[in-house]
C-alpha positions in Angstrom: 8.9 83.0 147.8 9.5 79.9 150.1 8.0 76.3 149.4 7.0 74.1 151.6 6.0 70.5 151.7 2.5 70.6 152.6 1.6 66.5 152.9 2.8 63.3 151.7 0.3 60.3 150.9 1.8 56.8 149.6 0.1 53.7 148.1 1.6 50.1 147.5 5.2 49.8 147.5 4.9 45.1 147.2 6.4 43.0 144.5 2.7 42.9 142.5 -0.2 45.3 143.1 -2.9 42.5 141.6 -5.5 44.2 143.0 -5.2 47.7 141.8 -4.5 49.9 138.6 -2.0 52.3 138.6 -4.6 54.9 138.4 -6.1 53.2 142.1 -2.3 53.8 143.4 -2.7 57.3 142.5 -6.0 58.5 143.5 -5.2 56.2 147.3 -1.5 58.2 147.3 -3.2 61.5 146.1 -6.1 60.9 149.4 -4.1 59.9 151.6 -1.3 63.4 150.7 -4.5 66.0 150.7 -5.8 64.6 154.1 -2.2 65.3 155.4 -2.0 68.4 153.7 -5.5 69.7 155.1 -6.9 71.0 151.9 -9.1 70.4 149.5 -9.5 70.0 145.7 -10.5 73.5 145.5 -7.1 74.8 147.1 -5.0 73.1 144.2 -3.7 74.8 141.2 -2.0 72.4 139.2 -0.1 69.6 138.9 3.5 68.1 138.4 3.7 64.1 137.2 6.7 62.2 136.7 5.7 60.0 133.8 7.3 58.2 130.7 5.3 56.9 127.9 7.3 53.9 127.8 7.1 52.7 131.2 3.1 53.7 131.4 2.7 51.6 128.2 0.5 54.3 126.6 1.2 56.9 123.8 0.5 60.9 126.2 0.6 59.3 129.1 -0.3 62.4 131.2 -3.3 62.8 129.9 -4.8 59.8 132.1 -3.3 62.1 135.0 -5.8 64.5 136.1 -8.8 62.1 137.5 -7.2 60.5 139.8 -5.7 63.7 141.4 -8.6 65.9 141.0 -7.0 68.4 138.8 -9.0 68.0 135.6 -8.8 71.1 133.7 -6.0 72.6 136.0 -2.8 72.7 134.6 -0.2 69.5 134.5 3.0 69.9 133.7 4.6 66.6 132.6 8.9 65.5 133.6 10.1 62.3 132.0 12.1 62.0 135.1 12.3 60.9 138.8 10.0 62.5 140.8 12.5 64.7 142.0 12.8 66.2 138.8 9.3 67.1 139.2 9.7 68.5 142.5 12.4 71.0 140.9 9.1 71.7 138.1 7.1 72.3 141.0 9.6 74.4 143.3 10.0 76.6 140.3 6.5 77.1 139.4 5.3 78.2 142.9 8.0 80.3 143.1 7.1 82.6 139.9 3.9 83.5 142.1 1.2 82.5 140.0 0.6 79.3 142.0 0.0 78.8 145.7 -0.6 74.8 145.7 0.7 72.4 143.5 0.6 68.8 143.8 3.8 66.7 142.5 3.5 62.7 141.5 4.8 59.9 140.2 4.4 56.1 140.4 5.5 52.6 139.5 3.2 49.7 137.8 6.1 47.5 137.4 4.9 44.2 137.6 2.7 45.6 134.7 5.6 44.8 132.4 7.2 41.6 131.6 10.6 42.8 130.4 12.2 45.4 132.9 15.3 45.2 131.6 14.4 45.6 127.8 12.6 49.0 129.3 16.2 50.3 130.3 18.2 48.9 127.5 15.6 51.1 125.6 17.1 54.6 126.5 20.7 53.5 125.4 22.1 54.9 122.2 20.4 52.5 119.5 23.6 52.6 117.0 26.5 52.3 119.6 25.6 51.4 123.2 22.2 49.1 122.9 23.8 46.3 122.5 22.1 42.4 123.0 23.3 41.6 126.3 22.3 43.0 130.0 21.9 46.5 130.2 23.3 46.3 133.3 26.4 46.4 131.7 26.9 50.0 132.3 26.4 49.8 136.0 29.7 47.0 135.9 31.6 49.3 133.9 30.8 52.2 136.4 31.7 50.2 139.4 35.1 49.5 137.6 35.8 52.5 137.0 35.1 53.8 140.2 36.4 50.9 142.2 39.9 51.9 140.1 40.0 55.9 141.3 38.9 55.7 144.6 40.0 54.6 147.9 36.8 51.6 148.6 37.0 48.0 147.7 34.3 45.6 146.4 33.7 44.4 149.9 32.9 48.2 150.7 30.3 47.6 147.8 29.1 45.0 149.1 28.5 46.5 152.9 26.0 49.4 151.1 23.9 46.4 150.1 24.1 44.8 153.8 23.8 48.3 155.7 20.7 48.8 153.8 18.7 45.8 153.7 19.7 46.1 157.6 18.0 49.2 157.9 15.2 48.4 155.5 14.3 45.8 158.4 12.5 48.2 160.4 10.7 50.2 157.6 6.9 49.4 157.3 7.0 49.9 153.7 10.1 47.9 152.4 9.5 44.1 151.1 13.3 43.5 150.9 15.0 44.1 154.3 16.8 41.1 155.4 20.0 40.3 157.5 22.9 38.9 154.7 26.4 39.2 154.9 28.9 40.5 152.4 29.6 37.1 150.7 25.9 36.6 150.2 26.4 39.4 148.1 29.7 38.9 146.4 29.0 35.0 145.4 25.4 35.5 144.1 25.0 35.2 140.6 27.4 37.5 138.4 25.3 40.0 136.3 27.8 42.1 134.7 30.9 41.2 136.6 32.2 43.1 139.0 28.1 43.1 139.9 26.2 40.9 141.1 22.2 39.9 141.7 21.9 41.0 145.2 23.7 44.2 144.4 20.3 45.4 142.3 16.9 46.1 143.9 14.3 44.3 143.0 10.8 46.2 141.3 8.2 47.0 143.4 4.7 49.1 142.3 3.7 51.9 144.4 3.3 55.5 144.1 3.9 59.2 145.6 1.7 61.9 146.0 3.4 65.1 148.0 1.2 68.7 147.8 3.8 71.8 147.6 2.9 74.9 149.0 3.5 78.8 149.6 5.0 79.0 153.0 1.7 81.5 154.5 -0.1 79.1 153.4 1.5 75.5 154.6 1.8 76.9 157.4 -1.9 78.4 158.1 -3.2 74.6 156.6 -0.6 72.0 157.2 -0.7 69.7 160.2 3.3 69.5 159.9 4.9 71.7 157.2 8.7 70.7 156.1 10.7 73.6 154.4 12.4 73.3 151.1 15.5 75.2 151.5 17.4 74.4 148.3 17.1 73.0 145.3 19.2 71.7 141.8 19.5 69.4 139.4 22.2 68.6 136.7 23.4 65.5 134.0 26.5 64.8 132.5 26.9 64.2 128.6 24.4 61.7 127.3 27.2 60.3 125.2 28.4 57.2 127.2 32.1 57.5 125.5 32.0 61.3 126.2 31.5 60.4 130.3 34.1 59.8 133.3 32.1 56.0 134.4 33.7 56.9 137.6 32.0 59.7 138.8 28.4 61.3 139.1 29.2 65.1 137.9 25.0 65.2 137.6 24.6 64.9 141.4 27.8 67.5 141.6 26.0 70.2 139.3 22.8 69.6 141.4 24.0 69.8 145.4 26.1 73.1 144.4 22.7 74.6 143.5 21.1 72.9 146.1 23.9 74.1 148.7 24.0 77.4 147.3 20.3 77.7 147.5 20.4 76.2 151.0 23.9 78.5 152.2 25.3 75.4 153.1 28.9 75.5 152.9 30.3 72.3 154.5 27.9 69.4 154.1 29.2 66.8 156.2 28.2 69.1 159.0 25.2 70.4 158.1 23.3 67.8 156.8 22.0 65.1 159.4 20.9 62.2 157.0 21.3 61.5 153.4 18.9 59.9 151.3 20.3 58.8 148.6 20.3 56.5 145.2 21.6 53.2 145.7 19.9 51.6 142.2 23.8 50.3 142.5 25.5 50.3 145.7 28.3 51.6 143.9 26.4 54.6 143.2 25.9 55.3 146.7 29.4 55.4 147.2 30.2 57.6 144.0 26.7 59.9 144.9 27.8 60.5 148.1 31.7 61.4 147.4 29.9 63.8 144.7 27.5 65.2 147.8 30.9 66.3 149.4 29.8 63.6 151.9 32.0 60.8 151.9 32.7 59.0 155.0 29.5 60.4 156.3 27.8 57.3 159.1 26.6 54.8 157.2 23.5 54.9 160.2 22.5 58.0 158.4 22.7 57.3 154.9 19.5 55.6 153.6 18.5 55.1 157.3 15.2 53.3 156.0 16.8 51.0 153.1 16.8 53.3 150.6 16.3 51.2 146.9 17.6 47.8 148.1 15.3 48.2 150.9 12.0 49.3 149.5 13.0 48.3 145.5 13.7 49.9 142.5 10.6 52.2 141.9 11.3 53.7 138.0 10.3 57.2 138.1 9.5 57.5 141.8 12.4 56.2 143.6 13.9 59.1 144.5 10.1 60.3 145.3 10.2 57.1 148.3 13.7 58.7 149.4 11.7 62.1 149.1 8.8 60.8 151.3 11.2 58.8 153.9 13.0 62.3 154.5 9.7 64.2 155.4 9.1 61.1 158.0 11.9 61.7 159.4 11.5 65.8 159.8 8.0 65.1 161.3 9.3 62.4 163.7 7.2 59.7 161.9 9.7 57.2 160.8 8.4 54.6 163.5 11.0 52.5 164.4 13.6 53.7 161.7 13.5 57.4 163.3 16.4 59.1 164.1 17.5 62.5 165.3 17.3 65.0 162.6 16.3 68.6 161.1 18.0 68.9 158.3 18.2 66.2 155.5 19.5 65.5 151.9 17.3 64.0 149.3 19.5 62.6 146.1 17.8 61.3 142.9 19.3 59.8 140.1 17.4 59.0 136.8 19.3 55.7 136.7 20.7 54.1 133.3 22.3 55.4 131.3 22.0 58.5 132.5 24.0 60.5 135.1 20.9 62.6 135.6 20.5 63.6 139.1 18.6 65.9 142.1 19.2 67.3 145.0 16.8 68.7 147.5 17.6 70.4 151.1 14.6 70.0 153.4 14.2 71.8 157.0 12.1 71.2 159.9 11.8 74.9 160.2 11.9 77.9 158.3 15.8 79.2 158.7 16.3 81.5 155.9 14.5 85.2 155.2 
Protein backbone atom coordinates (compact mmCIF):
# COMPACT_ATOMS: atom_id res chain seq x y z
CA UNK A 1 0.00 0.00 0.00
CA UNK A 2 1.42 3.58 -0.84
CA UNK A 3 1.63 6.54 1.79
CA UNK A 4 1.34 9.74 1.13
CA UNK A 5 1.88 13.02 2.87
CA UNK A 6 -1.50 14.37 3.19
CA UNK A 7 -0.62 18.06 5.00
CA UNK A 8 1.89 19.78 6.92
CA UNK A 9 1.00 22.45 9.68
CA UNK A 10 3.93 24.29 11.79
CA UNK A 11 3.89 26.49 14.86
CA UNK A 12 6.82 28.65 16.37
CA UNK A 13 10.22 27.91 15.43
CA UNK A 14 11.82 31.69 17.74
CA UNK A 15 14.41 31.56 20.36
CA UNK A 16 11.42 31.66 23.30
CA UNK A 17 7.70 30.85 22.72
CA UNK A 18 6.66 33.11 26.11
CA UNK A 19 3.45 33.20 25.02
CA UNK A 20 2.52 29.65 24.53
CA UNK A 21 2.66 26.08 26.03
CA UNK A 22 3.99 23.37 24.22
CA UNK A 23 0.57 21.92 24.18
CA UNK A 24 -0.59 25.59 22.25
CA UNK A 25 2.32 24.73 19.62
CA UNK A 26 0.72 21.50 19.03
CA UNK A 27 -2.89 22.02 18.77
CA UNK A 28 -1.78 25.57 16.22
CA UNK A 29 0.70 22.84 14.25
CA UNK A 30 -1.98 20.07 14.42
CA UNK A 31 -4.82 23.07 12.80
CA UNK A 32 -2.93 24.39 10.73
CA UNK A 33 -1.70 20.31 9.09
CA UNK A 34 -5.58 19.09 9.06
CA UNK A 35 -6.71 22.41 7.19
CA UNK A 36 -3.98 21.42 4.63
CA UNK A 37 -4.74 17.94 4.69
CA UNK A 38 -8.68 18.71 4.08
CA UNK A 39 -10.01 16.43 6.70
CA UNK A 40 -11.40 16.27 9.71
CA UNK A 41 -11.00 14.77 13.19
CA UNK A 42 -13.30 12.07 12.25
CA UNK A 43 -11.02 10.87 9.28
CA UNK A 44 -8.01 10.25 11.73
CA UNK A 45 -7.05 6.90 13.14
CA UNK A 46 -4.27 7.37 15.31
CA UNK A 47 -1.40 8.97 16.07
CA UNK A 48 2.50 8.91 16.01
CA UNK A 49 4.51 11.45 18.66
CA UNK A 50 8.10 11.89 18.86
CA UNK A 51 8.47 12.45 22.56
CA UNK A 52 11.12 11.96 25.40
CA UNK A 53 10.17 12.09 28.99
CA UNK A 54 13.21 13.91 29.73
CA UNK A 55 13.09 16.65 27.40
CA UNK A 56 9.01 17.19 28.09
CA UNK A 57 9.99 17.24 31.83
CA UNK A 58 7.12 14.89 32.75
CA UNK A 59 7.14 11.21 33.78
CA UNK A 60 4.51 9.40 30.30
CA UNK A 61 4.84 12.16 28.52
CA UNK A 62 2.44 10.95 25.72
CA UNK A 63 -0.21 10.75 27.57
CA UNK A 64 -0.69 14.72 27.52
CA UNK A 65 -0.67 13.89 23.61
CA UNK A 66 -4.02 13.30 22.46
CA UNK A 67 -5.98 16.78 23.25
CA UNK A 68 -4.26 18.87 21.45
CA UNK A 69 -4.43 16.60 18.30
CA UNK A 70 -7.85 15.43 18.59
CA UNK A 71 -7.16 11.85 18.93
CA UNK A 72 -8.30 11.08 22.45
CA UNK A 73 -9.14 7.54 22.76
CA UNK A 74 -7.55 6.73 19.22
CA UNK A 75 -4.50 4.97 19.33
CA UNK A 76 -0.77 6.79 19.91
CA UNK A 77 2.06 5.16 19.42
CA UNK A 78 4.99 6.84 21.19
CA UNK A 79 9.15 7.07 19.38
CA UNK A 80 11.76 8.48 21.77
CA UNK A 81 13.23 9.70 18.58
CA UNK A 82 13.34 12.42 15.79
CA UNK A 83 10.30 12.80 14.14
CA UNK A 84 11.46 10.97 11.43
CA UNK A 85 11.65 8.02 13.43
CA UNK A 86 8.03 8.45 13.91
CA UNK A 87 7.37 8.95 10.33
CA UNK A 88 9.01 5.30 9.84
CA UNK A 89 6.20 4.21 12.93
CA UNK A 90 3.68 5.76 10.89
CA UNK A 91 4.81 4.57 7.19
CA UNK A 92 4.68 1.14 8.67
CA UNK A 93 1.45 1.18 10.39
CA UNK A 94 -0.62 2.45 7.39
CA UNK A 95 0.95 0.09 5.39
CA UNK A 96 -0.35 -3.18 7.48
CA UNK A 97 -3.89 -1.84 6.25
CA UNK A 98 -5.63 -1.35 9.36
CA UNK A 99 -5.20 2.44 9.19
CA UNK A 100 -6.01 4.86 6.47
CA UNK A 101 -4.96 8.32 8.37
CA UNK A 102 -2.49 8.76 10.76
CA UNK A 103 -1.16 11.91 12.10
CA UNK A 104 2.78 12.06 12.99
CA UNK A 105 4.21 14.83 15.62
CA UNK A 106 6.78 16.07 17.41
CA UNK A 107 7.89 19.44 19.01
CA UNK A 108 10.47 21.51 20.90
CA UNK A 109 9.80 23.60 24.27
CA UNK A 110 13.40 24.39 24.63
CA UNK A 111 13.57 27.50 26.20
CA UNK A 112 11.47 25.48 28.87
CA UNK A 113 14.68 24.13 30.18
CA UNK A 114 17.57 25.87 31.71
CA UNK A 115 20.38 23.36 31.14
CA UNK A 116 20.36 22.08 27.34
CA UNK A 117 23.50 20.71 27.52
CA UNK A 118 23.02 18.63 30.91
CA UNK A 119 19.81 17.22 28.79
CA UNK A 120 22.40 15.64 26.19
CA UNK A 121 25.14 14.77 28.53
CA UNK A 122 22.18 12.76 30.08
CA UNK A 123 22.00 9.95 27.37
CA UNK A 124 25.85 9.23 27.58
CA UNK A 125 26.97 6.04 29.22
CA UNK A 126 26.86 7.15 33.12
CA UNK A 127 30.05 4.89 34.10
CA UNK A 128 32.41 5.62 31.11
CA UNK A 129 31.43 8.45 28.76
CA UNK A 130 29.36 11.13 31.02
CA UNK A 131 31.98 12.70 32.05
CA UNK A 132 31.98 16.56 33.81
CA UNK A 133 32.88 18.66 30.98
CA UNK A 134 30.88 19.70 27.59
CA UNK A 135 29.07 16.98 26.07
CA UNK A 136 29.94 18.38 23.02
CA UNK A 137 32.90 16.60 23.33
CA UNK A 138 31.90 13.85 21.22
CA UNK A 139 30.93 16.09 18.27
CA UNK A 140 35.13 17.28 18.48
CA UNK A 141 36.19 13.93 18.56
CA UNK A 142 33.94 13.00 15.51
CA UNK A 143 35.13 15.95 13.53
CA UNK A 144 38.72 14.63 14.25
CA UNK A 145 38.18 11.71 13.24
CA UNK A 146 36.54 12.49 10.21
CA UNK A 147 38.67 15.51 9.29
CA UNK A 148 41.76 12.61 9.58
CA UNK A 149 39.97 9.97 6.80
CA UNK A 150 38.58 12.10 4.46
CA UNK A 151 39.54 14.36 1.74
CA UNK A 152 37.85 18.06 3.48
CA UNK A 153 39.57 20.46 5.64
CA UNK A 154 38.31 22.45 8.67
CA UNK A 155 37.73 25.43 6.41
CA UNK A 156 35.36 23.01 4.40
CA UNK A 157 33.64 22.74 7.90
CA UNK A 158 33.43 25.85 8.31
CA UNK A 159 31.78 26.69 4.66
CA UNK A 160 28.55 24.18 5.76
CA UNK A 161 28.07 26.69 8.59
CA UNK A 162 28.35 29.84 5.99
CA UNK A 163 26.40 28.02 3.09
CA UNK A 164 23.66 27.53 5.50
CA UNK A 165 23.11 30.45 7.41
CA UNK A 166 23.31 32.00 3.70
CA UNK A 167 20.42 30.10 2.66
CA UNK A 168 18.58 30.29 5.95
CA UNK A 169 18.41 34.15 4.92
CA UNK A 170 15.58 33.71 2.75
CA UNK A 171 13.46 31.19 4.85
CA UNK A 172 10.48 32.74 6.71
CA UNK A 173 10.86 30.47 9.56
CA UNK A 174 14.70 30.61 10.42
CA UNK A 175 15.84 33.18 13.38
CA UNK A 176 19.53 32.52 12.56
CA UNK A 177 20.31 33.21 8.87
CA UNK A 178 23.05 35.73 8.61
CA UNK A 179 25.90 36.50 6.11
CA UNK A 180 29.53 35.44 8.15
CA UNK A 181 32.54 34.32 6.71
CA UNK A 182 34.64 31.20 7.47
CA UNK A 183 36.91 33.00 10.09
CA UNK A 184 33.85 34.16 11.99
CA UNK A 185 33.38 30.64 12.39
CA UNK A 186 36.90 29.26 13.00
CA UNK A 187 37.97 32.06 15.70
CA UNK A 188 34.67 32.03 17.72
CA UNK A 189 34.92 30.64 21.01
CA UNK A 190 36.48 26.98 21.07
CA UNK A 191 33.88 24.41 22.53
CA UNK A 192 35.50 21.25 22.16
CA UNK A 193 38.42 22.02 19.94
CA UNK A 194 38.50 21.40 16.67
CA UNK A 195 34.66 22.99 17.29
CA UNK A 196 33.65 25.87 17.78
CA UNK A 197 30.40 28.16 18.98
CA UNK A 198 29.20 29.15 15.64
CA UNK A 199 29.63 25.63 14.41
CA UNK A 200 26.33 24.53 16.80
CA UNK A 201 22.74 25.78 16.22
CA UNK A 202 21.31 27.52 18.62
CA UNK A 203 17.58 26.10 20.39
CA UNK A 204 14.57 27.24 19.03
CA UNK A 205 10.73 25.97 20.27
CA UNK A 206 8.46 25.05 17.69
CA UNK A 207 6.63 22.04 16.54
CA UNK A 208 5.47 19.63 13.49
CA UNK A 209 2.34 18.27 12.73
CA UNK A 210 2.24 16.21 9.18
CA UNK A 211 -1.14 13.86 8.52
CA UNK A 212 0.01 10.53 6.54
CA UNK A 213 -2.29 8.90 4.34
CA UNK A 214 -3.43 5.94 2.06
CA UNK A 215 -2.66 7.09 -1.39
CA UNK A 216 -6.81 6.73 -2.66
CA UNK A 217 -7.31 8.56 -0.17
CA UNK A 218 -4.58 11.70 -0.23
CA UNK A 219 -5.32 11.92 -3.20
CA UNK A 220 -9.39 12.08 -3.23
CA UNK A 221 -8.84 14.75 0.02
CA UNK A 222 -5.52 16.46 -0.24
CA UNK A 223 -5.07 19.96 -1.81
CA UNK A 224 -1.30 18.75 -2.80
CA UNK A 225 -0.36 15.19 -1.90
CA UNK A 226 3.62 14.36 -1.82
CA UNK A 227 4.46 10.53 -2.20
CA UNK A 228 6.64 8.64 0.11
CA UNK A 229 8.62 6.45 -2.02
CA UNK A 230 11.12 4.84 0.47
CA UNK A 231 11.84 4.56 3.63
CA UNK A 232 14.75 3.28 6.54
CA UNK A 233 16.31 3.82 9.37
CA UNK A 234 19.42 2.28 11.19
CA UNK A 235 22.14 3.13 14.38
CA UNK A 236 25.52 2.05 14.92
CA UNK A 237 26.61 0.44 18.36
CA UNK A 238 25.60 2.55 21.29
CA UNK A 239 28.98 1.78 22.75
CA UNK A 240 31.09 4.96 22.03
CA UNK A 241 34.55 2.80 22.13
CA UNK A 242 32.78 0.10 20.00
CA UNK A 243 32.14 3.08 16.99
CA UNK A 244 34.28 4.37 13.86
CA UNK A 245 33.81 8.61 15.23
CA UNK A 246 34.43 9.01 11.63
CA UNK A 247 31.62 7.79 9.96
CA UNK A 248 27.71 7.69 10.20
CA UNK A 249 27.06 3.79 9.36
CA UNK A 250 23.19 4.71 10.90
CA UNK A 251 22.42 7.03 7.92
CA UNK A 252 24.22 4.16 5.68
CA UNK A 253 21.90 1.29 7.04
CA UNK A 254 18.94 3.77 6.57
CA UNK A 255 19.34 5.26 2.75
CA UNK A 256 20.08 1.47 1.51
CA UNK A 257 16.45 0.76 2.77
CA UNK A 258 15.30 3.95 1.71
CA UNK A 259 17.00 3.50 -1.90
CA UNK A 260 16.00 0.11 -2.10
CA UNK A 261 12.43 0.94 -1.18
CA UNK A 262 12.68 3.93 -3.57
CA UNK A 263 14.73 1.72 -6.72
CA UNK A 264 17.14 4.27 -6.60
CA UNK A 265 20.31 3.13 -7.66
CA UNK A 266 22.67 6.11 -8.15
CA UNK A 267 21.74 8.96 -5.79
CA UNK A 268 23.69 11.72 -6.93
CA UNK A 269 21.49 11.59 -9.91
CA UNK A 270 18.35 10.93 -8.67
CA UNK A 271 17.90 12.86 -5.88
CA UNK A 272 17.37 16.79 -6.57
CA UNK A 273 17.96 18.24 -2.97
CA UNK A 274 19.07 16.88 0.26
CA UNK A 275 17.87 17.75 3.45
CA UNK A 276 19.99 16.88 5.82
CA UNK A 277 21.44 17.00 9.60
CA UNK A 278 23.90 19.61 10.20
CA UNK A 279 23.43 19.55 14.41
CA UNK A 280 27.50 19.72 13.38
CA UNK A 281 28.56 20.84 10.20
CA UNK A 282 30.85 18.11 10.20
CA UNK A 283 27.94 15.79 10.20
CA UNK A 284 26.76 17.16 7.08
CA UNK A 285 29.75 16.35 5.43
CA UNK A 286 30.04 12.74 6.97
CA UNK A 287 25.81 12.25 6.43
CA UNK A 288 26.15 13.15 3.05
CA UNK A 289 29.36 10.94 2.00
CA UNK A 290 27.24 8.12 3.90
CA UNK A 291 24.02 9.24 1.51
CA UNK A 292 26.37 8.27 -1.45
CA UNK A 293 26.16 11.95 -2.10
CA UNK A 294 29.27 13.66 -1.66
CA UNK A 295 30.14 16.52 -3.72
CA UNK A 296 26.55 16.92 -4.33
CA UNK A 297 25.86 21.34 -4.95
CA UNK A 298 26.06 22.71 -1.85
CA UNK A 299 22.77 25.08 -3.46
CA UNK A 300 20.84 21.91 -2.87
CA UNK A 301 21.82 20.65 0.35
CA UNK A 302 19.87 22.28 3.12
CA UNK A 303 18.64 24.87 0.53
CA UNK A 304 16.53 26.60 3.47
CA UNK A 305 19.30 26.52 6.35
CA UNK A 306 18.79 23.37 7.55
CA UNK A 307 19.68 23.30 11.70
CA UNK A 308 22.14 26.30 11.73
CA UNK A 309 19.45 28.12 9.89
CA UNK A 310 16.23 27.38 11.72
CA UNK A 311 18.10 25.94 15.21
CA UNK A 312 18.50 22.89 16.86
CA UNK A 313 14.89 21.60 17.45
CA UNK A 314 15.46 18.12 19.83
CA UNK A 315 13.12 15.68 18.68
CA UNK A 316 11.76 17.50 15.64
CA UNK A 317 14.63 18.71 13.76
CA UNK A 318 14.65 16.35 11.22
CA UNK A 319 10.69 16.86 11.28
CA UNK A 320 11.63 21.00 10.03
CA UNK A 321 13.94 19.21 7.31
CA UNK A 322 10.77 16.93 6.75
CA UNK A 323 8.41 19.87 6.36
CA UNK A 324 11.03 22.14 4.20
CA UNK A 325 11.13 19.15 1.68
CA UNK A 326 7.21 18.97 1.19
CA UNK A 327 7.56 22.99 0.55
CA UNK A 328 9.64 22.43 -1.86
CA UNK A 329 7.64 19.42 -3.79
CA UNK A 330 4.51 21.77 -3.65
CA UNK A 331 6.43 24.82 -4.98
CA UNK A 332 5.90 26.63 -1.63
CA UNK A 333 9.36 27.45 -0.45
CA UNK A 334 8.75 31.24 -1.19
CA UNK A 335 11.85 32.69 -1.90
CA UNK A 336 14.11 29.59 -0.98
CA UNK A 337 12.28 27.42 -3.91
CA UNK A 338 14.13 25.63 -6.23
CA UNK A 339 13.58 23.17 -9.02
CA UNK A 340 12.69 19.79 -7.68
CA UNK A 341 10.57 16.46 -7.60
CA UNK A 342 12.41 14.25 -5.95
CA UNK A 343 14.11 14.95 -2.52
CA UNK A 344 16.05 13.39 0.42
CA UNK A 345 15.12 13.84 4.02
CA UNK A 346 18.06 12.76 6.57
CA UNK A 347 17.52 12.71 10.41
CA UNK A 348 19.86 11.99 12.93
CA UNK A 349 18.96 11.52 16.68
CA UNK A 350 22.05 13.68 17.51
CA UNK A 351 24.47 12.78 20.63
CA UNK A 352 25.67 10.27 21.29
CA UNK A 353 23.95 8.44 19.06
CA UNK A 354 24.59 7.62 15.33
CA UNK A 355 20.88 6.97 14.99
CA UNK A 356 19.59 8.04 11.79
CA UNK A 357 16.56 8.27 8.90
CA UNK A 358 16.08 8.39 5.64
CA UNK A 359 12.95 9.30 3.73
CA UNK A 360 12.49 9.50 -0.34
CA UNK A 361 9.60 11.79 -1.12
CA UNK A 362 7.99 12.33 -4.78
CA UNK A 363 5.92 14.92 -6.27
CA UNK A 364 4.10 12.12 -8.02
CA UNK A 365 3.29 8.69 -7.70
CA UNK A 366 6.19 6.79 -9.88
CA UNK A 367 6.16 3.33 -8.61
CA UNK A 368 3.13 0.44 -9.03
Amino acid sequence: MGVAVMGVGIAGFNTTSTGLSYRELIARAARMAYTDAGITLDHIDGAVTADEDFISGYSIADEYTPDQLGVVRKPVYTVPGDLLHALGSAIMQLQTGRFRCLVVSGFSKASNILTKDEVVRFGFDPVFNRFSVSPHYLGGLEMRAFLSRSPYALVDVAEVVVANRRHARLNAIASFGADIGVQDVLESRMVADPLTEAMIPKHTDGCVVTVLGADEMAQELARLPVFVAGAGWGSATSILEHRDLGVSMGTATAANWAYKEARITDPAREVDAAFVSDLYPHRQLMHLDALGLSGFDSDLVNPQGGAQGVGDNFEVTGGVRFYEAVQQLRGEAGACQIDAERVLVHGWRGLPTDTCAVAILDDERRLS
